[in-house]
C-alpha positions as semicolon CSV with decimal commas, in nm:
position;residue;x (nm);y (nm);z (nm)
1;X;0,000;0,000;0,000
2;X;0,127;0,348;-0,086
3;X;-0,006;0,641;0,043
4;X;-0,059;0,977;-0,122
5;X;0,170;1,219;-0,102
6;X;-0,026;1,500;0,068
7;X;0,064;1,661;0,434
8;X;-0,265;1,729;0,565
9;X;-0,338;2,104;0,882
10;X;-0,321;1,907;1,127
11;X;0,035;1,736;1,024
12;X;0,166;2,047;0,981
13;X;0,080;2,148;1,354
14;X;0,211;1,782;1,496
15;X;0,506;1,872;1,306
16;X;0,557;2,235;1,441
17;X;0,437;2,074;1,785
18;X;0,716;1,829;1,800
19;X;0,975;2,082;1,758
20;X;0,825;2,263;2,044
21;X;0,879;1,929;2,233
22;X;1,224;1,907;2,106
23;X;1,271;2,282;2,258
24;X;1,145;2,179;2,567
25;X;1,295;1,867;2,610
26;X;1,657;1,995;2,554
27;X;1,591;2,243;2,821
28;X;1,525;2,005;3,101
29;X;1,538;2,347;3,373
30;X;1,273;2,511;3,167
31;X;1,269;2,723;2,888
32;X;1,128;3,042;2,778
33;X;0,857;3,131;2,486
34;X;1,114;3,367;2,318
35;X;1,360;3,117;2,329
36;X;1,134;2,885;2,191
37;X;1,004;3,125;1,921
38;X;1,377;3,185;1,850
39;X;1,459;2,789;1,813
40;X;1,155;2,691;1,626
41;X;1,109;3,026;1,421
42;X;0,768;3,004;1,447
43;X;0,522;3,268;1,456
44;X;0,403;3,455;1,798
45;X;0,048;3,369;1,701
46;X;0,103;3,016;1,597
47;X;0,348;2,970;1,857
48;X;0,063;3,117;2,098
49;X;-0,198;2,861;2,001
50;X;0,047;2,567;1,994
51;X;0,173;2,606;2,382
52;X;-0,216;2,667;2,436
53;X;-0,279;2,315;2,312
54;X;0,052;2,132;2,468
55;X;-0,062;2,288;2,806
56;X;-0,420;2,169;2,794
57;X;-0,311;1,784;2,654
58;X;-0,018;1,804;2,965
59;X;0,236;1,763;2,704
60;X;0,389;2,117;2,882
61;X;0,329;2,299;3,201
62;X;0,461;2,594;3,328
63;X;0,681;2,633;3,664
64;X;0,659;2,965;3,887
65;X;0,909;3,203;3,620
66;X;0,641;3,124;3,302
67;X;0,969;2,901;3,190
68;X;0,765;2,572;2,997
69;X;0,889;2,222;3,123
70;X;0,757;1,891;2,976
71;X;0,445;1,760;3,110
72;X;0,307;1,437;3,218
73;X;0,152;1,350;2,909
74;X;0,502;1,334;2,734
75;X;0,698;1,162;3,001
76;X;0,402;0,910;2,993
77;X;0,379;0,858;2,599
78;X;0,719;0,954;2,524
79;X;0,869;0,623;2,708
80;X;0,947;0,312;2,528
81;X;0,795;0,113;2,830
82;X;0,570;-0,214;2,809
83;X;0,239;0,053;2,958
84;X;0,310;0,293;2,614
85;X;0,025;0,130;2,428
86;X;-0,253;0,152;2,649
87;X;-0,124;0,501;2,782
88;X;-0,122;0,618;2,418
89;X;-0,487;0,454;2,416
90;X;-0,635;0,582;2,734
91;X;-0,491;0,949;2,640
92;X;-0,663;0,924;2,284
93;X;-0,995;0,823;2,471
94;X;-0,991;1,101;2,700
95;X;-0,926;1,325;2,365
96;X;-1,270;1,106;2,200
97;X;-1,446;1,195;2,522
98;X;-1,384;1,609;2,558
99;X;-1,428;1,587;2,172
100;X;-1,765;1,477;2,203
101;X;-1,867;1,660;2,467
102;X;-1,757;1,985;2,273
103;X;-1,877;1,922;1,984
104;X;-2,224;1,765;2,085
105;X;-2,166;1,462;1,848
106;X;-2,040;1,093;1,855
107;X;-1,668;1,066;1,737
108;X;-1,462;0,786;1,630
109;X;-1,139;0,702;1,568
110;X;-1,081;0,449;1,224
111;X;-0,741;0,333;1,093
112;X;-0,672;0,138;0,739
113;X;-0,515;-0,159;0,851
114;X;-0,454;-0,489;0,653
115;X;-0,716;-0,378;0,365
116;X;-0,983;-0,301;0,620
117;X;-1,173;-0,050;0,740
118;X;-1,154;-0,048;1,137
119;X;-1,322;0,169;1,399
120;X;-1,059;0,149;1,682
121;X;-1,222;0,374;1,937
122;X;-1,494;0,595;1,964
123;X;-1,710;0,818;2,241
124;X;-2,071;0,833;2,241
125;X;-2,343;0,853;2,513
126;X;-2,715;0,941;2,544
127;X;-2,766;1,279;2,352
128;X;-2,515;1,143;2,113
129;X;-2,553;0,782;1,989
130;X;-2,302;0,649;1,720
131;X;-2,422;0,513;1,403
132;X;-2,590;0,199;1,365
133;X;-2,422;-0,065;1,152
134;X;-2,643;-0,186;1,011
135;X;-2,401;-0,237;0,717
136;X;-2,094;-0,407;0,794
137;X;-1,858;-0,080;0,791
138;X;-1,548;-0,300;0,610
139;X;-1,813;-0,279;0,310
140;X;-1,903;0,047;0,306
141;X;-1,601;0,272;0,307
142;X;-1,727;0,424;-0,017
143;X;-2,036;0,578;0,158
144;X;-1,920;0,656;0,441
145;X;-1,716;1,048;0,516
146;X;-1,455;0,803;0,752
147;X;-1,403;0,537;0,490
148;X;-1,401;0,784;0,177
149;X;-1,106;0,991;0,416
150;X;-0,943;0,675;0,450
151;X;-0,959;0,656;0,056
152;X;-0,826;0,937;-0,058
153;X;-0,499;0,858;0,173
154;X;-0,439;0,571;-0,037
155;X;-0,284;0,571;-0,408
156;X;-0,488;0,447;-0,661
157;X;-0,413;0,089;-0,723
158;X;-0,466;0,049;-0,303
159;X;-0,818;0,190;-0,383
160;X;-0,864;-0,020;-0,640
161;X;-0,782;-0,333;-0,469
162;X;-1,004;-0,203;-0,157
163;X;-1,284;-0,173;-0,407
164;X;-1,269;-0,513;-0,547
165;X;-1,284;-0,685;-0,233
166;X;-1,568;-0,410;-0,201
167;X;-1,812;-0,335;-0,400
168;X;-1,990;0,021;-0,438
169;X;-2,299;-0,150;-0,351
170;X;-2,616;0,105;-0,332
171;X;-2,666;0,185;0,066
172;X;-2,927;0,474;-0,003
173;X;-3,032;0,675;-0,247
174;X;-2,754;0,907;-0,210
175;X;-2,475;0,642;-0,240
176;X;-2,207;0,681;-0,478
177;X;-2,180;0,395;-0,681
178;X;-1,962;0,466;-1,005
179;X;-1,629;0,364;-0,930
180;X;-1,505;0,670;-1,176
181;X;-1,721;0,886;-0,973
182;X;-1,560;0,765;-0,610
183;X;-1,261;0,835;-0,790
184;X;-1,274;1,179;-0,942
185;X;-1,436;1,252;-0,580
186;X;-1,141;1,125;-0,386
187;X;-0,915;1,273;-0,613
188;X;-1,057;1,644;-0,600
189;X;-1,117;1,629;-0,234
190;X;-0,869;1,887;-0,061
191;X;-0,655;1,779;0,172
192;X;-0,743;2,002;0,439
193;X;-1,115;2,007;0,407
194;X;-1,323;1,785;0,592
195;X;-1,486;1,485;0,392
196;X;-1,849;1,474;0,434
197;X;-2,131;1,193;0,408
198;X;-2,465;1,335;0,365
199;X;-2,719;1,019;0,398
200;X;-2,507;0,819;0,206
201;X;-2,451;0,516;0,449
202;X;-2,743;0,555;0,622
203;X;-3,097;0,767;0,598
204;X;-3,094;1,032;0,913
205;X;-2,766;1,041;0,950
206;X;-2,467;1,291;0,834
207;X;-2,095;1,260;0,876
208;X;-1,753;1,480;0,876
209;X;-1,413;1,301;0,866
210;X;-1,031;1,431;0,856
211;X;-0,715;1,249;0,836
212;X;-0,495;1,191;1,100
213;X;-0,214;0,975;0,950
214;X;0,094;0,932;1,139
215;X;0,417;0,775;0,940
216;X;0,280;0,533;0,714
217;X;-0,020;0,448;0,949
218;X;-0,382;0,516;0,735
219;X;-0,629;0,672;1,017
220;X;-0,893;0,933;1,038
221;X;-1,109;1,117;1,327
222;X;-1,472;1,144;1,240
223;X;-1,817;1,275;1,377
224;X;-2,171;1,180;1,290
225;X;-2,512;1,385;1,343
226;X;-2,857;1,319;1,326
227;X;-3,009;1,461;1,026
228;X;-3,229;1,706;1,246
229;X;-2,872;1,856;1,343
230;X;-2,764;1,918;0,998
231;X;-2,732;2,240;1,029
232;X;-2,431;2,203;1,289
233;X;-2,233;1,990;1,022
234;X;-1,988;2,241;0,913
235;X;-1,915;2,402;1,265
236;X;-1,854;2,055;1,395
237;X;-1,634;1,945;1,104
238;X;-1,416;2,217;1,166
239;X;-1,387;2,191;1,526
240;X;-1,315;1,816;1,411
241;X;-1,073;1,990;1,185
242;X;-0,895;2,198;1,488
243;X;-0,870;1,886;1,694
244;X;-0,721;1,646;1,515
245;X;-0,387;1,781;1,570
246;X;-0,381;1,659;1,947
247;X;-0,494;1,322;1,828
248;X;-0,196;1,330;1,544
249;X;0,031;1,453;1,847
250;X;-0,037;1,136;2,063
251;X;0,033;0,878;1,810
252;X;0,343;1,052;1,619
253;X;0,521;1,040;1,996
């Protein structure tokens, strides 16, 4: 499987992120934001926003001068230990659960892996119920905004085998089922631009995706709504957008 070459927002931020990390890490006393600015030669503003983030995921905190120091989130995922994987888990499932409660929608958490669509975590509850499958979701990547951002992260002979295995099968009447028109979709869908589902997989329901791909790992963060709460789509796919980066952040460490 090859992926597409195309560095998503919220790569760009894990990869400005890190640096601040590597700042921070080489000043084990502390270290200041203007010598951080100078180091990374980022901008105030982005700077700004970026130590906003690292505080509130406890990847930095601040001691009594304003110096940064890292936090307990990186000692904890940073380490090479035997507890890394389900710290790295538990971390992204507190992420799912603020996400949800922010955004007022289920969220989930899908990764390519072996040929196959996965759902690896996700964060629901009462006023926001997850989809029902009521279509295996390995089969319907093509009408679905996680599976079709899954898509467009692979090159075209990965999609191609992906889509012989599974078919564009009609799920509603919305449901793209020309292969050339999946394709010319996937192919003009920007990089940085949430991929929507709009009844496609399932009748009362609409869905926002975004990428979150870390080395050559295939993943995506995604949302769904009821169709009542249409309306709150767009607003909710870009607060998706915004908080992917954390998510990125936790599995590039």
């Amino acid at each position: 499987m090859v992926l597409r070459p195309e560095p998503t927002a919220p790569f760009h931020s894990v990869q400005h992120a890190l640096r601040i990390l590597e700042v921070v890490a080489k000043h084990a006393s502390g270290v200041s934001d203007t010598t951080i600015a100078r180091e990374t030669r980022l901008p105030a503003h982005q700077l700004t926003d970026l130590l906003r983030m690292l505080r509130r995921e406890g990847y930095v905190e601040q001691i009594t001068d304003g110096a940064y120091v890292g936090g307990s989130s990186l000692s904890l995922l940073g380490s090479a230990g035997p507890g890394r994987g389900h710290a790295v888990r538990d971390k992204l499932q507190q992420s799912l659960f603020a996400l949800r409660d922010s955004v007022g929608a289920a969220v989930y958490l899908s990764r390519y892996t072996d040929g196959e669509v996965r759902i690896t975590q996700y964060a629901d509850g009462p006023r926001t119920p997850r989809v029902h499958e009521w279509v295996d979701f390995r089969s319907a990547a093509h009408a679905m905004a996680l599976g079709k951002c899954l898509l467009t992260q692979l090159d075209h002979d990965s999609r191609r085998d992906h889509l012989s295995r599974h078919k564009t099968v009609r799920l509603t009447s919305r449901t793209t089922t020309s292969e050339k028109a999946l394709f010319r979709k996937l192919d003009s869908q920007p990089a940085t631009v949430p991929v929507l589902d709009l009844q496609e997989y399932a009748v009362g329901t609409v869905c926002a995706a975004v990428p979150i791909s870390a080395g050559r790992s295939v993943g995506c963060l995604a949302l769904s709504l009821p169709l009542a709460q249409a309306h709150r789509l767009r607003q909710a796919a870009d607060a998706l957008n915004r908080e992917a980066a954390p998510m990125l952040l936790s599995l590039s460490l």
